[in-house]
C-alpha positions in Angstrom: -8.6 -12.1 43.8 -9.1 -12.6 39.7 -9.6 -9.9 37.8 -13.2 -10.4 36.2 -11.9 -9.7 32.8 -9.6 -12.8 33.1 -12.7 -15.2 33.3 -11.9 -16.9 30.3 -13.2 -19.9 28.4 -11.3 -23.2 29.6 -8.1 -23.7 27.6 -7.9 -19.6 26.6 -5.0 -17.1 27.5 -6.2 -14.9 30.5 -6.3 -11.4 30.4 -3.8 -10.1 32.7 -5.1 -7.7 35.6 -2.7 -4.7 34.5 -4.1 -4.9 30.9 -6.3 -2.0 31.2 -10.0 -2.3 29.3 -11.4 0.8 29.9 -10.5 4.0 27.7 -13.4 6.7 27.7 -11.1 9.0 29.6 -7.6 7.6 28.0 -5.9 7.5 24.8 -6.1 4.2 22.3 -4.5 2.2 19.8 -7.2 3.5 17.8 -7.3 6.9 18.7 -3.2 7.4 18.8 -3.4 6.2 15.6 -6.6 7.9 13.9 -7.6 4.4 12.5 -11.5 5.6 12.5 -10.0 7.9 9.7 -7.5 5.6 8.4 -9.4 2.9 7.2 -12.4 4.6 6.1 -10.3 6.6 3.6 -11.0 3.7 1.3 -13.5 4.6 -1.4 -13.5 1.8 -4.5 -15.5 3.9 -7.5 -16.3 1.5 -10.0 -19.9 0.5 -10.3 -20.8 -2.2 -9.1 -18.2 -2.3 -6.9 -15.0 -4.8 -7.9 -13.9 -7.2 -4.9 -9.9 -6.6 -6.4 -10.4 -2.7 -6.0 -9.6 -2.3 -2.4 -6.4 -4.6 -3.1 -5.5 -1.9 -5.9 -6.1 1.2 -3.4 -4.6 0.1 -0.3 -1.3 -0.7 -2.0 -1.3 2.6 -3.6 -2.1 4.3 0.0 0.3 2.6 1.9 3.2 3.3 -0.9 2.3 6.4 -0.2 2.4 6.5 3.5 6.0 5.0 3.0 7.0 7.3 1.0 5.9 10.0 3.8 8.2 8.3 5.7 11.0 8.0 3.0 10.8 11.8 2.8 11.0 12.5 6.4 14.2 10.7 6.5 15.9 12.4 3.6 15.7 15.5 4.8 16.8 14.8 7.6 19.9 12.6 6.6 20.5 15.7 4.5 20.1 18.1 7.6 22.8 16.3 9.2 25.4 15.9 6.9 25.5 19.5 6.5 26.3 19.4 10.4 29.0 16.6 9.5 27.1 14.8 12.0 27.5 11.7 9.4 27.1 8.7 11.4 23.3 10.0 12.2 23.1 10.7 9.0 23.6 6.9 8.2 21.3 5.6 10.3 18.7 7.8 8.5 19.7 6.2 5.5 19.7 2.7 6.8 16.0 3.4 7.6 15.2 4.5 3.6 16.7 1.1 2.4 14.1 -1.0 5.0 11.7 1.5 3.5 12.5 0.6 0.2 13.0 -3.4 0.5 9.3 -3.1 2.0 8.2 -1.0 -0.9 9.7 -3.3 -3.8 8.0 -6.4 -1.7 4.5 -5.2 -2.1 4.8 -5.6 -6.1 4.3 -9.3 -5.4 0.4 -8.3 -3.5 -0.3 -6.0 -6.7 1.0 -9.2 -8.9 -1.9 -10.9 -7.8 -4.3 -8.9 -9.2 -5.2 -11.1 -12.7 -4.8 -8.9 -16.2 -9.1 -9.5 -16.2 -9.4 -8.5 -12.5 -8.0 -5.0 -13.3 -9.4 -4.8 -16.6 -13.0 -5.0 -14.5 -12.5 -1.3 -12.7 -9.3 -0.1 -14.3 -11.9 2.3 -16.6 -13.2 3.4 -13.3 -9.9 5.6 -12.4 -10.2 7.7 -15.2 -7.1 10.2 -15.6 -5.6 9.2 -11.8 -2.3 7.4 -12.1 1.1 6.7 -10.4 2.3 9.2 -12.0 1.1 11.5 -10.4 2.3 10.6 -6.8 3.9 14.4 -5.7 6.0 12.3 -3.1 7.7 10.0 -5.3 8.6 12.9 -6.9 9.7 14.9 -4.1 11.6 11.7 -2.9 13.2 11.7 -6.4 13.8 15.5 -6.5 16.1 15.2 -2.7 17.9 12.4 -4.7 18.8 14.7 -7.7 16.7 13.6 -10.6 15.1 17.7 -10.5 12.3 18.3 -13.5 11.5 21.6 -13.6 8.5 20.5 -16.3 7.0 17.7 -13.8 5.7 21.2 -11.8 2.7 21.2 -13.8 1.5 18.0 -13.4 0.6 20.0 -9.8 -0.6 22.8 -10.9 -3.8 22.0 -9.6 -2.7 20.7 -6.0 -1.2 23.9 -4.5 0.3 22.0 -1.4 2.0 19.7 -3.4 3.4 22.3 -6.0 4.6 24.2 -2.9 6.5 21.5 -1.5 8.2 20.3 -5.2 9.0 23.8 -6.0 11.0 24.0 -2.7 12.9 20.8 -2.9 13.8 21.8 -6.6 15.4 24.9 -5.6 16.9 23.0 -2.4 20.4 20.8 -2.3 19.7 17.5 -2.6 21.0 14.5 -0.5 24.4 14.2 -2.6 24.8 17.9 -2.7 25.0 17.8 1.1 27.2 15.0 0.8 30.0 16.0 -1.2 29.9 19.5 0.7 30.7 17.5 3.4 33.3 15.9 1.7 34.9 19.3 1.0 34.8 20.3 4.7 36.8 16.8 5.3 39.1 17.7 3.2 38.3 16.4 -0.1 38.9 18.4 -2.9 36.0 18.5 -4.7 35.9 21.5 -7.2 33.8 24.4 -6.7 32.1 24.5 -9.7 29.8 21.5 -8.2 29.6 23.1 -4.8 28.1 25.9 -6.4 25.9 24.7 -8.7 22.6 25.2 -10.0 20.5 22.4 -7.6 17.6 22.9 -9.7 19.1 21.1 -12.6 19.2 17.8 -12.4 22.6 16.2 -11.7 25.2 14.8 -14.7 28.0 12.8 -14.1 31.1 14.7 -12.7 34.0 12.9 -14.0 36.4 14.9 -11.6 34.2 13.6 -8.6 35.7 9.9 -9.8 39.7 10.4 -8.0 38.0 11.5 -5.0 35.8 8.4 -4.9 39.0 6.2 -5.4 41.0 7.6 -2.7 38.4 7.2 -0.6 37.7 3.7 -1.6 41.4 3.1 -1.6 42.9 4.9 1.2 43.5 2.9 4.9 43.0 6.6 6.4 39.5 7.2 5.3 37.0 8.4 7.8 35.0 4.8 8.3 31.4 6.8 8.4 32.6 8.4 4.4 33.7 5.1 3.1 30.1 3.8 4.4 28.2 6.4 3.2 29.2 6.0 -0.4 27.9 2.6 0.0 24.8 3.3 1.4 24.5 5.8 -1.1 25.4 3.4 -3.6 22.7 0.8 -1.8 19.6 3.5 -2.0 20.3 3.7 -6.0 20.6 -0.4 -5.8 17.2 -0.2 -4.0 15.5 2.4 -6.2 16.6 0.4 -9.6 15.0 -2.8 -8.1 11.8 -0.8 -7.2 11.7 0.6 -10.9 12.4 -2.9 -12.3 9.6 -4.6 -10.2 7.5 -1.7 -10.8 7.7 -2.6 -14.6 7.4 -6.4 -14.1 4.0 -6.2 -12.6 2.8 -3.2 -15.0 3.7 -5.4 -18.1 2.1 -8.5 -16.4 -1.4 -6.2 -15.5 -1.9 -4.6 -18.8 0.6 -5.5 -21.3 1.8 -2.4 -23.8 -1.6 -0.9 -23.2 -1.1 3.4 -22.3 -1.1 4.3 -18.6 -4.3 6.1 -17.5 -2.3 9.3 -16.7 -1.6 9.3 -20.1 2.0 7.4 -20.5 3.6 5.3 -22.6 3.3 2.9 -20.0 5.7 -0.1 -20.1 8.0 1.4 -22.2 8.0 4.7 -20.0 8.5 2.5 -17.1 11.7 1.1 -19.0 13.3 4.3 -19.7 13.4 5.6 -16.6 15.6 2.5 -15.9 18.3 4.3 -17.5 18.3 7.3 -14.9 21.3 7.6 -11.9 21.3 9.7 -8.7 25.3 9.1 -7.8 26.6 8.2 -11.5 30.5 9.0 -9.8 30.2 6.1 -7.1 29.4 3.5 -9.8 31.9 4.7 -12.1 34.6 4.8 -9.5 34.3 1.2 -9.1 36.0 0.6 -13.1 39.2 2.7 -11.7 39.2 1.0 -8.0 42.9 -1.7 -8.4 44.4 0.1 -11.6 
């Protein structure tokens, strides 16, 4: 006998009878998900309300969910290289480089948003800015760029404060790498095992002779010669998320100040210049010789 729900119109794909319909006593999509608090956590301010606004907030909330995500993986690639359990490790940070390719992509939505569409509500966000996003900088504090000044900016947002404080004072990702490295065998000098991981890193130039055996050897471990490429692809990644980052700003709003107070463009440019594994580019000069 046909299930009523698979009366359909003529021409339709039927329901099929296992498909259940009925979930007052059972879980959702929706409810699994908490989509009734999901989507109504957009809230456009300017007055009247732009069309363009809810583009501008829901690329800015789901950069941010992805950066949750981006997060979660860190520590945990980080967690398991200091149980030498690299190849896990890797597939962590195979998932952070689909995170990232996803993240640089949604520049081209935000690049559709015209300089005078933004100009409409952009005085509506006040003070708020990118700038402020406590998870791209705890992403960028488990990478090694460490600020003990960016702090204050969350001063007033204790959860957030609590959680940069801790990955300040915590090895980062490469930290846990090259300790690996020295378990392995490597001789990597203690000086930079013992460091201070609240400082941000500086290039090691004694890291550079490890890198080229590794690169060079035919008895490297296969998951350490892969690992200092993927390393080498997250800062790829992270330089073309900068880059586009500053593309669309420049093609929004010109040279004009960012509404948290930055330079802006420029600001955008100069952090171009910054590194997370310096060593793993460098080594590639002295790779042949």
């Amino acid at each position: 006998m046909a299930c009523p729900h698979a009366q359909t119109p003529e021409g339709a794909r039927e329901i099929e009878e296992t498909v259940r319909t009925d979930f007052s006593n059972a879980m959702s999509y929706g409810g699994y998900l908490d989509l009734e608090r999901l989507l109504s956590a957009q809230h456009p301010v300017s007055v009247p309300e732009h069309h363009d606004e809810m583009l501008f907030i829901i690329q800015h909330q789901t950069s941010e969910l992805w950066l949750k995500l981006m997060l979660h993986e860190l520590v945990e690639s980080r967690r398991l290289m200091d149980n030498d359990d690299i190849g896990k490790s890797l597939k962590c940070l195979a998932r952070v480089k689909h995170i990232q390719k996803t993240l640089t992509e949604q520049w081209a939505v935000l690049a559709t948003l015209t300089p005078r569409e933004y100009a409409q509500f952009r005085g509506s966000l006040g003070s708020s800015s990118g700038f402020q996003s406590y998870q791209y900088r705890a992403v960028e504090f488990i990478l090694g760029n460490k600020h003990q000044g960016m702090l204050q900016v969350f001063e007033s947002d204790p959860g957030a404060h609590e959680l940069l404080s801790k990955l300040l004072h915590e090895p980062t990702v490469y930290d846990a790498f090259l300790r690996a490295l020295a378990r392995a065998g490597y001789a990597v000098p203690v000086e930079i095992l013992n460091r201070d991981v609240s400082k941000p890193w500086v290039f090691q130039e004694s890291l550079v002779p490890i890198y080229k055996d590794i690169y060079e050897s035919d008895d490297t471990t296969w998951s350490l010669y892969q690992a200092c490429e993927d390393l080498v692809d997250l800062e790829d990644n992270f330089q073309a998320w900068r880059f586009r980052h500053m593309r669309v700003v420049q093609r929004t709003i010109g040279f004009k100040k960012g509404t948290g107070g930055s330079s802006g463009v420029d600001f955008l440019k100069r952090a171009l210049d910054l590194t997370f594994f310096p060593e793993l580019f460098a080594v590639r000069t002295e790779i042949g010789k």
